[in-house]
N, C-alpha and C positions, 0 to 999 in steps of 0.2 A: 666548578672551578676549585673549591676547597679540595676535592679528591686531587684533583691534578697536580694542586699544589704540593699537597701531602707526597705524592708520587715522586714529584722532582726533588722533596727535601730527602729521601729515601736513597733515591739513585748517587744524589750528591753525598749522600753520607757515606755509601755503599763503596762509592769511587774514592774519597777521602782515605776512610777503611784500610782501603785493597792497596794504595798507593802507600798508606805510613806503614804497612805490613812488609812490603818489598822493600824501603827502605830501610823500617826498623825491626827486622822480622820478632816475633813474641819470643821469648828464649825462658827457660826454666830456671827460677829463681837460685837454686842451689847446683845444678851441673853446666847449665848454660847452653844445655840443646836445645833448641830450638823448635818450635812449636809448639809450647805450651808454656803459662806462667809456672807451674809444678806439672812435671812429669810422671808417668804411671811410676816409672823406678823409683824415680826418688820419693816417691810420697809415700812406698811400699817401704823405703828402707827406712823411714823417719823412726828414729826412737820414743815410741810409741809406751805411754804410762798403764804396768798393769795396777788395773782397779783391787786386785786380787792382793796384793801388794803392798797397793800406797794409803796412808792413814787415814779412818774413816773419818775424821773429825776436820783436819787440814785442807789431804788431801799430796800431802809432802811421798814423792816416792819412798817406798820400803817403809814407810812407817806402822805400818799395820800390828807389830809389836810394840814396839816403843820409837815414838815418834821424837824425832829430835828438833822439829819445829814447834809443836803448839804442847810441849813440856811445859810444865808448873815452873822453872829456869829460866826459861826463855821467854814465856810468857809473862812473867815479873817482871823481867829489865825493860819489858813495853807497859805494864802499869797496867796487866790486863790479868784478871784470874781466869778467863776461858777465851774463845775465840767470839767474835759478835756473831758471826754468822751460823746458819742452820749445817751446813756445809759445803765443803769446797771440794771442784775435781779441774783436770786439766789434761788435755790430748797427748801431749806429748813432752820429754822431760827435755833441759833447753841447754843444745850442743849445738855444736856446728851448723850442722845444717838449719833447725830451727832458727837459730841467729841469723845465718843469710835469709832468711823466709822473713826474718821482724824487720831488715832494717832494708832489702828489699820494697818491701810492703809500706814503711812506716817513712824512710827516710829517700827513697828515689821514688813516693809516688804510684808503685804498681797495684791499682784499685783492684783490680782483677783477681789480684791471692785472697780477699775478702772472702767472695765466691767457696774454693776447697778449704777455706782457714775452717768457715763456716761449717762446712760441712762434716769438717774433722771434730768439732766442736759436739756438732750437733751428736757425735755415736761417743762423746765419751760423759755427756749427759747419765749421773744413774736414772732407771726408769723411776723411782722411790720421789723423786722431785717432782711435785706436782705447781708450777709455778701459776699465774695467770695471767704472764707480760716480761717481756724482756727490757734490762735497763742496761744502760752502760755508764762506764765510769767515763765524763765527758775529758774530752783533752783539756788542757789551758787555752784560754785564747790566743794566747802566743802561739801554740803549734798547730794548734787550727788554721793559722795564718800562715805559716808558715808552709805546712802540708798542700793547705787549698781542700784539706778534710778531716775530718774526726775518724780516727783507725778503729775507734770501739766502737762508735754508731754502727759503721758498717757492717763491721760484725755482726752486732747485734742486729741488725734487720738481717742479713742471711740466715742469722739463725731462727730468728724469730721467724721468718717466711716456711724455713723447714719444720720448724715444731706448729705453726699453725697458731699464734700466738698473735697479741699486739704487742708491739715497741711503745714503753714510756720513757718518757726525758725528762725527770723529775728535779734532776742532781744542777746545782749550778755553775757555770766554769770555774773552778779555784786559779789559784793565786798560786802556785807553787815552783820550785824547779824542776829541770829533767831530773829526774829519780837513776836514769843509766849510771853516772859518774858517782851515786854516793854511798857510802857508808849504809850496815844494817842501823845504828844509831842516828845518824843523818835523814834517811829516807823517814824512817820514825817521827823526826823532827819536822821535818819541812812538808808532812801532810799530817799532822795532830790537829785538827779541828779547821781545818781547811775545807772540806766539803759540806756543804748546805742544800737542805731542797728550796727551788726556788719557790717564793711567795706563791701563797694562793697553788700550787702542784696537786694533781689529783694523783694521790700514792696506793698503788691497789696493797692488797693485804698480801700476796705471796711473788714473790719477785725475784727473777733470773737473773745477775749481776755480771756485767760480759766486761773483761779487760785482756790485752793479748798477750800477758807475759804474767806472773806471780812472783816473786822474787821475795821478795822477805813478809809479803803480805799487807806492809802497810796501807797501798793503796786502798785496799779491798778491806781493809776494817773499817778504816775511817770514812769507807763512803759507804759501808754497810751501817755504821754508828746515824750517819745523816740520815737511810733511809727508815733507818728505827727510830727518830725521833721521828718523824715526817708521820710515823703510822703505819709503817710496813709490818707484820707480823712475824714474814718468815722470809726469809730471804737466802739464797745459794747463787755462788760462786761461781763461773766458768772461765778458766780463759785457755788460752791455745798451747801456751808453752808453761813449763814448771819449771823455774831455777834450780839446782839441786848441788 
């Protein structure tokens, strides 16, 4: 009886499936053809960050001589004399296309770009990181709710399933606003000590930090600061898009 059951929820799903596919067919987040969430072309034409390039410290495109993000300058007006973390990289730098990819994915819901976000993730990892667990920066519980999901979880478990790794969830939900609409002094402001591990959190020593855009970095300090109080040793950076 259990098999058979199994059987019909299978069929029923399959027929569900097949039925919201003809009415809604799958369409490619950035040209809108159809059959795929991201297309072979478009994922081919993504403005793709050379590592060759971009700062080894940051992580900022072209910074590899003199980086204009994680400068002794720029890093004062944040109240920081280096960066928290071990290092930072990111797949691709963040235009066009990428933007419909994040708000696609983040703001209509399409779980599915997780899957290639992930994947594109996973090969702009340097091999030099040797982490032993993938975290993410959690949403707020507002956009959790809102969503109906956490965008960096998922990430983070694609990725974490490609590297062969476990997922921890160490970080607490903060309290903050959307970071899209502010300010590089703003975004600073409204996540400065906003992130905490939660009570009692088992924090391994070398940790993968997944968020899906990088933009002026605050995020990713201050939940890198959290995970270094918590115990984390070393910790590195990933996420999908790089602001520039």
């Amino acid at each position: 009886m259990p098999l058979a059951v199994d059987r019909t929820r299978l069929y029923v799903r399959g027929a569900a499936e097949a039925l919201a596919e003809t009415l809604w067919p799958t369409r490619c987040a950035v040209c809108d053809a159809p059959g795929e969430v991201l297309c072979d072309a478009c994922r081919s034409a993504l403005p793709y960050l050379d590592w060759w390039r971009a700062c080894p410290v940051c992580g900022a495109p072209f910074g590899r001589v003199q980086c204009s993000e994680c400068n002794p300058v720029v890093l004062g007006r944040a109240g920081r004399d280096t960066v928290p973390y071990d290092g930072c990289a990111s797949a691709v730098t963040f235009g066009e296309a990428p933007a419909r990819i994040v708000r696609t994915y983040k703001d209509q819901g399409e779980r599915r770009l997780a899957e290639p976000l992930a994947c594109l993730m996973a090969r702009a990892r340097p091999p030099s990181w040797r982490p032993e667990a993938v975290a993410f920066v959690p949403a707020t519980s507002a956009a959790r709710r809102r969503r109906g999901f956490d965008h960096a979880e998922l990430l983070a478990r694609g990725l974490a399933q490609r590297l062969d790794l476990p997922v921890a969830a160490p970080l607490a939900r903060p309290r903050t606003r959307d970071q899209r609409a502010l300010s590089r002094r703003a975004r600073l402001e409204n996540t400065a000590g906003r992130f905490e591990a939660l009570p009692g959190a088992t924090v391994p020593g070398r940790l993968l930090l997944v968020d899906d855009v990088c933009t002026t970095g605050a995020t990713l300090f201050d939940a890198t600061d959290a995970l270094r109080r918590a115990g984390a040793a070393h910790v590195w950076c990933l996420t999908f898009a790089r602001v520039w």
